[in-house]
C-alpha positions in Angstrom: -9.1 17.1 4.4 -6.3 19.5 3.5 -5.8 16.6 0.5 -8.9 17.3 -0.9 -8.9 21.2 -0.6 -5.3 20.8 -3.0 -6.6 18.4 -5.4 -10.1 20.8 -5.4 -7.4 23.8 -5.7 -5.6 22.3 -8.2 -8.5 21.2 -10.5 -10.2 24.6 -10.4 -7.0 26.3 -11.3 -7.1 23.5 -14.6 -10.6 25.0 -14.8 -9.5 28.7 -15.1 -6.8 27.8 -17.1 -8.9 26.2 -19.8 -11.6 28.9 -19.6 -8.7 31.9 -20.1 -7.5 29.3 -23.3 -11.1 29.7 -24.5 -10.7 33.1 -24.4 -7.3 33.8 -25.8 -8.8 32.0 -28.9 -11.9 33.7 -29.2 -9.6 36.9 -29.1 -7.7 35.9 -31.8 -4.0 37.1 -32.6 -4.6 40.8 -31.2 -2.1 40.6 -28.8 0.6 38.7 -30.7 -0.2 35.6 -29.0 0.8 37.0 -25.2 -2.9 35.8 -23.4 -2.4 32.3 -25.3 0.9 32.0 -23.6 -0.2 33.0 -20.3 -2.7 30.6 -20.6 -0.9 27.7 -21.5 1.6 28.5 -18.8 -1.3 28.6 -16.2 -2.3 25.1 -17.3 0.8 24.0 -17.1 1.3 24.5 -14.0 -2.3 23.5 -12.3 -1.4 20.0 -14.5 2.0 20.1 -12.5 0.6 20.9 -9.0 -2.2 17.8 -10.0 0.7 15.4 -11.1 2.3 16.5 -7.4 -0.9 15.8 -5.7 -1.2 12.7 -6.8 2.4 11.7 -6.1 2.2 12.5 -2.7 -0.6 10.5 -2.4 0.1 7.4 -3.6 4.1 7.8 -1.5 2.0 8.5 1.7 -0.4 5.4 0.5 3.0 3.2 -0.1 4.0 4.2 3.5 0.8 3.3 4.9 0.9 -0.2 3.6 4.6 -0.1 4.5 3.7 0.1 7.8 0.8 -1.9 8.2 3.2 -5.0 6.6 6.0 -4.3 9.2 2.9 -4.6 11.8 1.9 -7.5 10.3 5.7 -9.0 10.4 5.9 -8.2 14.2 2.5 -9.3 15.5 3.4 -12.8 13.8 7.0 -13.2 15.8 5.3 -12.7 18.8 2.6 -15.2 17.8 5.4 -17.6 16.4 6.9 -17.2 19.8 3.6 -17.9 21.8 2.8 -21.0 20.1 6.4 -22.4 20.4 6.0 -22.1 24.2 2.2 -23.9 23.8 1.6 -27.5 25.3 -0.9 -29.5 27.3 1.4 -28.7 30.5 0.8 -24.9 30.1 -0.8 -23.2 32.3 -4.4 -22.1 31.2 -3.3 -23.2 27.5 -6.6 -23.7 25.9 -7.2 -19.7 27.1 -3.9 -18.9 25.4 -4.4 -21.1 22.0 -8.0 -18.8 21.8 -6.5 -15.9 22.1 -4.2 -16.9 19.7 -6.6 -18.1 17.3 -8.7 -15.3 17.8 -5.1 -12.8 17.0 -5.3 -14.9 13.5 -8.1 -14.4 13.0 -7.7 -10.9 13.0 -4.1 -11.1 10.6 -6.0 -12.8 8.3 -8.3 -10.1 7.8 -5.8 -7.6 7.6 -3.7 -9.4 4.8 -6.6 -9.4 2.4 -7.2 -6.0 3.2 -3.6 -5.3 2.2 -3.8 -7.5 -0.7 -6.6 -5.4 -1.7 -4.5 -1.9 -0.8 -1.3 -2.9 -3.0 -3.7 -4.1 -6.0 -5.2 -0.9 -6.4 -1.9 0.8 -5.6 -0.6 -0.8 -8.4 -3.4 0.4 -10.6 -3.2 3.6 -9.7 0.7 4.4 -9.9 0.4 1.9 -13.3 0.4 5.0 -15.2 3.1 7.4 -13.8 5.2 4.7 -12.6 5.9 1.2 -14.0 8.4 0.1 -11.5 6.8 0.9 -8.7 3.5 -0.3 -10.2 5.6 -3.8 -10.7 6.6 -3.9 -7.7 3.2 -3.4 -6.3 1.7 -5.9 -7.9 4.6 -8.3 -7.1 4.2 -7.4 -3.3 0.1 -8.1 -3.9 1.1 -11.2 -5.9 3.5 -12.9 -3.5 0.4 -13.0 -0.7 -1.9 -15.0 -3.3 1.0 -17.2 -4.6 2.9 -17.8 -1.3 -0.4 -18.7 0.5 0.1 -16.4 3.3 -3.9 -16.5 4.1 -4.2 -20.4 4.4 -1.0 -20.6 5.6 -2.5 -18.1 8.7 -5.7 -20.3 9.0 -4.4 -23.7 9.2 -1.6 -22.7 11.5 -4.9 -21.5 13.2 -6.6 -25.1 13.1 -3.2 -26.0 14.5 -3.7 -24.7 18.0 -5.2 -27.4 19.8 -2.5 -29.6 22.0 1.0 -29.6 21.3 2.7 -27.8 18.2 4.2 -30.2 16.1 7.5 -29.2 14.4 5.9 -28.8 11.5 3.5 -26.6 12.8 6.4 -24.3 13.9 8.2 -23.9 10.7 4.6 -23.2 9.4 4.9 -19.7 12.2 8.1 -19.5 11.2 7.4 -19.4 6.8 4.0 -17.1 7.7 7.0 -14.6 9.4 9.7 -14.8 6.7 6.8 -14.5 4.2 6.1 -11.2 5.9 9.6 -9.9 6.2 9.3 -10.7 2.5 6.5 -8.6 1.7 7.9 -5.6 3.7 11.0 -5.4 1.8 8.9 -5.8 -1.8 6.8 -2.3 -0.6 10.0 -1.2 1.0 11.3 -0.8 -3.0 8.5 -0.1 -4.6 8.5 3.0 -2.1 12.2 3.7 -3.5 11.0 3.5 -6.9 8.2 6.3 -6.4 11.0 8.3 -4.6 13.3 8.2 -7.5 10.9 8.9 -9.6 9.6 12.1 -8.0 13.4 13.4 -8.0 13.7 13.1 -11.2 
């Protein structure tokens, strides 16, 4: 909420700006030029306040995805975990590989909807900032060219009986991918925060 009442503040100080422009032409040079300046100067600086806006947005954005990667990273060690102690011996496995299916189920979800998040991320700091634009798009990227969604749902369609080996090292990939992608939005944060110093 208080976002929008900045960017509404900021765009009808770009407003006023533009009207007092109009104005300092209409009047013409009888003041040497002073009212033009003033209102440059006032557009100026709504167009900097705007600029501002916007980068605070997209780093709080950035931090948002951030976190909901790490999330991500976590919730799949512990599932990596829980399906290396699975078996036919354990106790009340067939509850356990549900609930672990039905955790997936749930990941999956959330990586396209951070796919999504970083794609327009990167369209929307495209713009003001290459490199961290890049870097979005790599971190958006790596989830469609590492797999990271079918990885999630045959490691799903893996739950029944005993894990095989392979099965594992499928947990374990889906986890380093992860870590992987956390440390791609982990720069392209750094890029945005080099950017707004300088």
């Amino acid at each position: 909420l208080q976002q929008r009442q900045e960017l509404a503040d900021a765009a009808q100080q770009m407003r006023d700006a533009a009207q007092a422009m109009r104005q300092a032409a209409a009047n013409g040079s009888k003041d040497g030029g002073a009212q033009a300046a003033q209102a440059l100067n006032a557009l100026r600086q709504a167009q900097e306040k705007l600029n501002r806006n916007q980068g605070d947005r997209a780093q709080r954005d950035i931090q948002s995805a951030k976190r909901d990667a790490e999330q991500l990273a976590n919730e799949q060690k512990e599932i990596a975990s829980e399906v290396g102690q699975l078996g036919p011996t354990t106790q009340g496995a067939r509850g356990k590989a549900q609930a672990l299916a039905d955790r997936k189920d749930a990941m999956d979800r959330k990586v396209g909807q951070l796919q999504k998040d970083l794609e327009a991320l990167a369209n929307d700091t495209r713009r003001d900032n290459k490199d961290a634009s890049r870097k979005l798009d790599e971190a958006a990227g790596a989830i469609r060219d590492r797999r990271v969604r079918e990885k999630i749902r045959y490691s799903r369609s893996q739950l029944g009986g005993s894990p095989t080996d392979y099965a594992k090292a499928m947990e374990d990939d889906i986890a380093s991918n992860l870590d992987q992608l956390q440390r791609k939005i982990g720069e392209a944060e750094s890029a945005l925060g080099q950017q707004s110093k300088q």
